[in-house]
C-alpha positions, 0 to 999 in steps of 0.5 A: 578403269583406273588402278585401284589405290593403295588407301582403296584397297586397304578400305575393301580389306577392312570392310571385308572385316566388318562384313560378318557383323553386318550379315548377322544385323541383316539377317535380325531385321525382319522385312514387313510385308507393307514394305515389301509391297509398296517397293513392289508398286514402286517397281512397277511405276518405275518400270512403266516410267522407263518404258515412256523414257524409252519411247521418248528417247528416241525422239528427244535424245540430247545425243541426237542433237550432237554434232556428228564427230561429237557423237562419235567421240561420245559412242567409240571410247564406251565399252560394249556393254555400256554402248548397248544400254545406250543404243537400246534407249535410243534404236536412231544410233544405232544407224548414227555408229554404223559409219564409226564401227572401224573407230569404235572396235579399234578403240576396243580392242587397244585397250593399254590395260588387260586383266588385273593390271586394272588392279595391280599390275602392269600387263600390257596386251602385246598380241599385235591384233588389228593395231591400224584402220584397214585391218579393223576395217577388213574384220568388220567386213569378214563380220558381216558374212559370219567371219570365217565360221559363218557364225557370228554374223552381226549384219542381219535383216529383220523379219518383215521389217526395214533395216538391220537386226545389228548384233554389232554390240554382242561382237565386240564384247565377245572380242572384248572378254577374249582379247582385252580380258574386258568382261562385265556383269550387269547386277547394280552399283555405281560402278560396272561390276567386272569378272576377274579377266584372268580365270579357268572357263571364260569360254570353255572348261573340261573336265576327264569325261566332259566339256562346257562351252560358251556359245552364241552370237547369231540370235538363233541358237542363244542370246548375244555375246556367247551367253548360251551354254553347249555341253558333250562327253559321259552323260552318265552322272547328269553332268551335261545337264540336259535331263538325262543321263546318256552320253554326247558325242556332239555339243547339245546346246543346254535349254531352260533358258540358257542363253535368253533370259539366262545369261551365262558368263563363266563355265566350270567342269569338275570331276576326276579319277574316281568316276564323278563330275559336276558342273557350274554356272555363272550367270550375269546376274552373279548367280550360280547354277549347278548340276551333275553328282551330288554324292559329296556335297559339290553341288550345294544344295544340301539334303533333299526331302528325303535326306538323300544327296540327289544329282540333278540332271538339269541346271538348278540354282544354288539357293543358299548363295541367293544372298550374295552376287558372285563373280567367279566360280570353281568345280573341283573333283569333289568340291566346288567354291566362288567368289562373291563381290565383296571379295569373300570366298565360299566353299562346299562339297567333300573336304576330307584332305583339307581342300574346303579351307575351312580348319577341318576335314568336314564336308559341306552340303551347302556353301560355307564362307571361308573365315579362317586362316589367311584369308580373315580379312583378304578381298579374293579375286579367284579361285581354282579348285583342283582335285584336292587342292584349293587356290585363290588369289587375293586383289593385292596379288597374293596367292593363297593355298590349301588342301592336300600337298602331298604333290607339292600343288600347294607350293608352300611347307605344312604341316602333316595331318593328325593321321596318314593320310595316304593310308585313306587316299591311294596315292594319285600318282603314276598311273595307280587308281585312287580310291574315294575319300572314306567318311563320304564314300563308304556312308553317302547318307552318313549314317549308312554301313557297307554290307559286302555280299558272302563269298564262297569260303564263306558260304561253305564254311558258315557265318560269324557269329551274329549272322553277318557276312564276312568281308575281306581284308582291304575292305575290313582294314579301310572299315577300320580306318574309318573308325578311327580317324577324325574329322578335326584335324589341326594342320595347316593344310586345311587352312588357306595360308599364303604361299610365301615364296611368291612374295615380291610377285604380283599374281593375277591368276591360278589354275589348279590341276590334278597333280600340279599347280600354275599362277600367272603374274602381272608381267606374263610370267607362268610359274608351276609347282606339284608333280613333274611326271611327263613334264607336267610343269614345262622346265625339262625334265620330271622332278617334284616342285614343292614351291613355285617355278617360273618357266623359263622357256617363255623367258629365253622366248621373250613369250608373255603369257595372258591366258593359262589352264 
């Protein structure tokens, strides 16, 4: 796939202007129900035309009529995806590309461009991975029997029927996304819809109490290519998503359809210090699942019938993004956040420090796109969304910030909040417990007030006027706080705004932590910025970066890093 132009990408910037007016004309027409009707006829005529194509392709497929090295230039240089559709329309060549497997895997796993350097960058894939014939060839091999798992078998015989149930096609594009980065979507365009090749959850994402991981490939446990989802670790929240809150100490394969009529392609486990966790999903189709607590909004799907805030124990998806396609997904402790093809940003769930990007610290039960500050009109690739921080990257390279900076994780200067935000949120650092952001905290429902149970001195030496129980210091005084303090709030840490000491630098990829922050740039540089306890950021010793770092260990090294978390 060819770079993207500059006069291309400046043309996806100004139609993410224009895109707000056309949502609210989209949102005015009024679909009428002859139409909707007549387009469902046509569907069905067309569904019943291409199952004859189907069935006609394989006899009279022009493929077929190719000579044997002109088929196998047309079948060895198609991505794995593109290589399925055309095998699934005609089953004949699928026999005809089991003599070209060794050129075809080469041919994959060669590819000169990994990542967004299909964008904008130069990042080269220096793994030395099956570079001749015979090493491809001694991997197809291993593949037959499973590989060294015995797990990803692509040479499988079917049931009561000659010949093979080949999943070479699920193989490949499995060591497409984990080599090349090379991973596709399959909603409509002209074009293949691509996920961002650099971003938290390809296969695996983990949160302090929980783990989600990617599986499939055998036909028997999920559909091909990884798309199943196993999870494991504290179940008490709903976070595991298998209809009960209990604990896994072995990975549960998720059901519902996970993995067959469900395709997974990205996994996101959120949740921290303060006893919470949800989890997201992203399917093929650029929809989002969620699942886990509801307490602060993250899992977007607003108040139920009885204006609670519900976990959910099983994988539910998020209607309120229906209308948009996404391509990346982001669980943070609190708040969660995707990106859509169009390259905008939606954001929800708690935003007391700022971290929704929204221009205040309001939460949000349902998903809001993000329209203010830096990113008005930006085309976003990624996000990351870390405890209380936010990170996304723009398709020019830019890196974009927001949320609390205490820790420097923002890696720019801000301006402080209207009010100390230190007194409401303990600070999250050594080894001290952090208390739960106060306006969803103390009132779930936000109309809500804590009733503390009498103590003894209390019992013993009356009740206040009024007849309400007394309550102690630190509860009064975080009480009071709450009172006092306003969700509008005019810093600029509620805002995304880019951060600029990374000007120059071509980032391809965030991820954000806890306490700290890591980007990844065009060339495999890694650059880290927050706290430095316990040598967080890798540059020797303990100390706070308030702006972006390269580590230079890689550089002394001559390392290019392609993957970070």
């Amino acid at each position: 796939m060819a770079p993207r132009s500059k006069e291309e990408r400046e043309a996806r910037r100004q139609a993410a202007k224009e895109r707000a007016e056309a949502r609210k004309k989209a949102k005015e027409q009024k679909a009428s129900t002859t139409k909707d009707s007549s387009s469902s006829s046509k569907v069905t005529t067309s569904s019943q035309n291409t199952t004859n194509t189907k069935t006609d392709s394989n006899e009279t497929s022009p493929l077929l009529t190719l000579p044997e090295d002109s088929l196998c230039h047309v079948l060895c240089y198609l991505p794995s995806r593109e290589l399925g559709a055309t095998i699934s329309t005609c089953s004949t060549l699928n026999y005809s590309l089991s003599e070209f497997r060794v050129t075809h895997l080469l041919s994959r796993l060669n590819q000169k461009e990994i990542g967004v350097a299909i964008v904008a960058g130069d990042l080269k894939t220096h793994m030395n991975i099956c570079t001749t014939e015979k090493e491809v060839e001694k991997l197809v091999e291993q593949s037959y029997g499973g590989g060294d798992t015995k797990r990803c078998v692509v040479n499988k015989k079917r049931k009561g029927k000659e010949g093979d149930c080949d999943e070479y096609v699920a193989y490949v594009r499995f060591l497409e996304e984990g080599i090349c980065g090379y991973a596709a979507q399959t909603f409509g365009g002209k074009t293949t819809p691509l996920l961002p090749p650099i971003v938290n959850g390809r296969y695996i994402s983990t949160s302090p109490e929980h783990t989600l991981c990617r599986l499939g490939g055998d036909g028997s446990k999920s559909g091909a290519g990884g798309s199943g989802v196993a999870s494991w670790g504290v179940g008490k929240r709903g976070q595991l998503g298998q209809g009960k809150r209990k604990d896994e100490e072995k990975p549960f394969r998720l059901l519902g359809g996970i993995g067959y009529g469900i395709r997974i392609v990205q996994v996101s486990a959120g949740g921290g210090l303060v006893r919470v966790a949800h989890s997201l999903l992203l399917t093929s189709t650029g929809r989002v699942l969620s699942f886990g607590t509801a307490q602060y909004g993250q899992l977007g799907h607003g108040y139920s019938s009885g204006k609670q805030l519900s976990d959910e124990l099983r994988p539910r998806y998020i209607d309120q993004l229906s209308h948009v396609r996404c391509t990346c997904v982001s669980a943070g402790e609190l708040h969660s956040a995707a990106v859509t093809t169009d390259g905008d940003l939606y954001t929800w769930g708690d935003g007391f420090c700022g971290q929704l990007g929204l221009g205040d610290k309001r939460p949000q039960l349902t998903p809001v796109q993000v329209t203010d500050g830096g990113l008005e009109d930006e085309v976003v690739l990624s996000v990351a969304c870390g405890s209380r921080h936010t990170l996304c990257v723009s398709e020019d390279g830019e890196v974009f910030s927001c949320g609390l900076g205490h820790f420097g994780v923002l890696g720019r200067t801000f301006t402080p909040f209207e009010y100390d935000t230190d007194a409401a949120i303990v600070e999250m650092g050594e080894g001290g417990e952090e208390m739960l952001p106060p306006p969803m905290a103390m009132a779930p429902a936000m109309n809500e007030t804590a009733i503390v149970p009498p103590s003894e001195e209390s019992n013993s030496g009356g009740a206040e006027e009024g007849g309400r129980g007394q309550i102690d210091a630190g509860l009064a005084a975080h009480l009071d706080l709450i009172a006092n303090i306003t969700l509008d709030d005019s810093s600029d840490q509620c805002i995304f705004k880019v951060i600029d000491a990374l000007e120059g630098v071509v980032i391809i990829g965030a991820s954000a932590g806890h306490r700290h922050s890591m980007v990844l740039d065009n060339k495999g540089g890694l650059y880290t910025f927050g706290s430095g306890a316990a040598g967080a950021l890798g540059h020797g010793d303990t100390l706070r970066q308030e702006f972006p770092m390269k580590v230079m260990e890689f550089v002394h090294t001559n390392t290019s890093i392609m993957q970070m978390s």
